[in-house]
N, C-alpha and C positions, 0 to 999 in steps of 0.2 A: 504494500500500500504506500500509495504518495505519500510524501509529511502534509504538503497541503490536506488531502483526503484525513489525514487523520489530524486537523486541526479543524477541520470543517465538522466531524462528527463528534469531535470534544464541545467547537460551541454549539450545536445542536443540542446536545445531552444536557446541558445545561440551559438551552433555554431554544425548545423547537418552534416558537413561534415566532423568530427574528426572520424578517423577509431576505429573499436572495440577496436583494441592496443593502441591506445592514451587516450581514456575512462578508460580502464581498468589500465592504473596506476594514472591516477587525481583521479579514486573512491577506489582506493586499493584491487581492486580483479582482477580475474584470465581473460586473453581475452575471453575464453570460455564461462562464467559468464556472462559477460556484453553481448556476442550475444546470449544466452539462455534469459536473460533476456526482448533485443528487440522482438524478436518473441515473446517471453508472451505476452508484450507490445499492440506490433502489432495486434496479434490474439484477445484480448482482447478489443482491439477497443481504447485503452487512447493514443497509438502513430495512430495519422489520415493519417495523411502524413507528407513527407520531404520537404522542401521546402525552397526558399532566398528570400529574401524582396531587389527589384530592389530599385534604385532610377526610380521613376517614371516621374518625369519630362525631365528625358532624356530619357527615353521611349516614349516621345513624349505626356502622362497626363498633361494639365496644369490645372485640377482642381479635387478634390476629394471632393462630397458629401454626405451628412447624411439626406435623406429625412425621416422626420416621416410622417407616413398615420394616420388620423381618420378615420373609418367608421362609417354609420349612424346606425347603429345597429349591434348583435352578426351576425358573419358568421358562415350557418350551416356549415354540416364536409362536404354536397359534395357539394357545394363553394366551400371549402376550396379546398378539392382534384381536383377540375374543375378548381380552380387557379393554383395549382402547377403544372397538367399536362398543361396546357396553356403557365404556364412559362417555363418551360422547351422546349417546342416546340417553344416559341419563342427565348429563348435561343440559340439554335439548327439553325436554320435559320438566325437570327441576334444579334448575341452573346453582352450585352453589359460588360463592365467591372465590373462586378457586383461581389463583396468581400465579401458580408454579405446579407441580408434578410431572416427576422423573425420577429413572432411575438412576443411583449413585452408590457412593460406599462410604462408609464412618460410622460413629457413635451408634454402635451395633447393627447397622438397617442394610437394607434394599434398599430404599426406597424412601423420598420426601414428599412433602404436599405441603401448601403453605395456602393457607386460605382464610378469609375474613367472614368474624360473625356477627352476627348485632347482638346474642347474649348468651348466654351459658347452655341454656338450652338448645339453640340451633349449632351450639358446637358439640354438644351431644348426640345432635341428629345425626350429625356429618363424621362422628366417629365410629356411631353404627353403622351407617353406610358402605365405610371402609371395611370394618370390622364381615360385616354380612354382605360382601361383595362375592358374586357368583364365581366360581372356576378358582378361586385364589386359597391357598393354604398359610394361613396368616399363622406365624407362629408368637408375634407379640409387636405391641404399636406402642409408641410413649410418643408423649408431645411437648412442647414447650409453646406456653400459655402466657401472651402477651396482652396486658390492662392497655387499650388503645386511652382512656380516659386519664389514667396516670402519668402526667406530662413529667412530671419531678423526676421520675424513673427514666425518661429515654435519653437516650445517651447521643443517639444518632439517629435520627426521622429518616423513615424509607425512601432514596431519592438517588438522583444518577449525577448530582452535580459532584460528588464525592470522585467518582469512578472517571468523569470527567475531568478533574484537576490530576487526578492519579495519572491517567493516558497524557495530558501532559507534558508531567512531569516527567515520567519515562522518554517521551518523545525529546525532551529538550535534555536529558541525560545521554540518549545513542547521539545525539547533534555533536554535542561536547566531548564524547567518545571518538567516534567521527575524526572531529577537528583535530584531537589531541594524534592520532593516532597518523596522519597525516604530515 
């Protein structure tokens, strides 16, 4: 990737509603440029989508979780595929606020999901769910149970302007790598 291309998706990630014109004089190129280069972007699959990160608690979420799954064993692939079309049809029919699930490895699991609830009980629902999901041999789930209401407690508010400084920084560390090396 360009350094341009990856200064252009640093100030997007922090702020996607700045027009091509306003991009194009923070990165020092031409407006045409910078929209030639979101369509690359875009077509290329690295810009996914656009999007704001609400406060969620006034959206009426008063809790966001991180359940990891174990399974009692490997899932073949048409499991796998008989889960995904399952979820998604149950998605479809009773949508829950579901932000992430995949599969991964750590703190014992398979398997994460991170999903938003408006209260203890709809985080209940969405743990049976899991728990009495068709085709899956669940051998134990634990969660981590975030108070969206509890502002004292967060440390760091859900958002991409972080990941944004982080990219970067990286990027302006390989420049000076680069230069040094040169």
């Amino acid at each position: 990737m360009k350094d341009v291309e990856a200064r252009l998706i640093s100030e997007l990630m922090k702020n996607s509603r700045r027009s091509d014109r306003e991009l194009s004089r923070e990165l020092g190129v031409s407006q045409p440029t910078v929209s030639r280069m979101i369509r690359k972007l875009e077509k290329e699959g690295v810009i996914k989508e656009y999007t704001m990160i609400p406060d969620y608690s006034k959206l009426g979420f008063g809790l966001m979780s991180m359940t990891f799954t174990k399974m009692k064993g490997a899932l073949s692939e048409g499991i796998i595929d008989d889960m995904k079309k399952r979820a998604r049809n149950m998605m479809n029919e009773n949508p829950p606020a579901l932000i992430l699930g995949s599969a991964g490895m750590g703190c014992g699991a398979d398997y994460v999901a991170v999903a938003f609830h408006r209260d203890y009980n709809e985080y209940t629902e969405f743990m049976r769910d899991i728990r009495e999901f068709p085709s899956l041999n669940i051998d134990e789930t634990k969660s981590f149970v975030i108070n969206l209401h509890d502002k004292n407690h967060q440390l760091q508010p859900l958002s991409f302007f972080q990941v944004a400084r982080y990219l970067a920084q990286v990027r302006e560390g390989s420049q000076t790598e680069r230069k040094r090396r040169t």
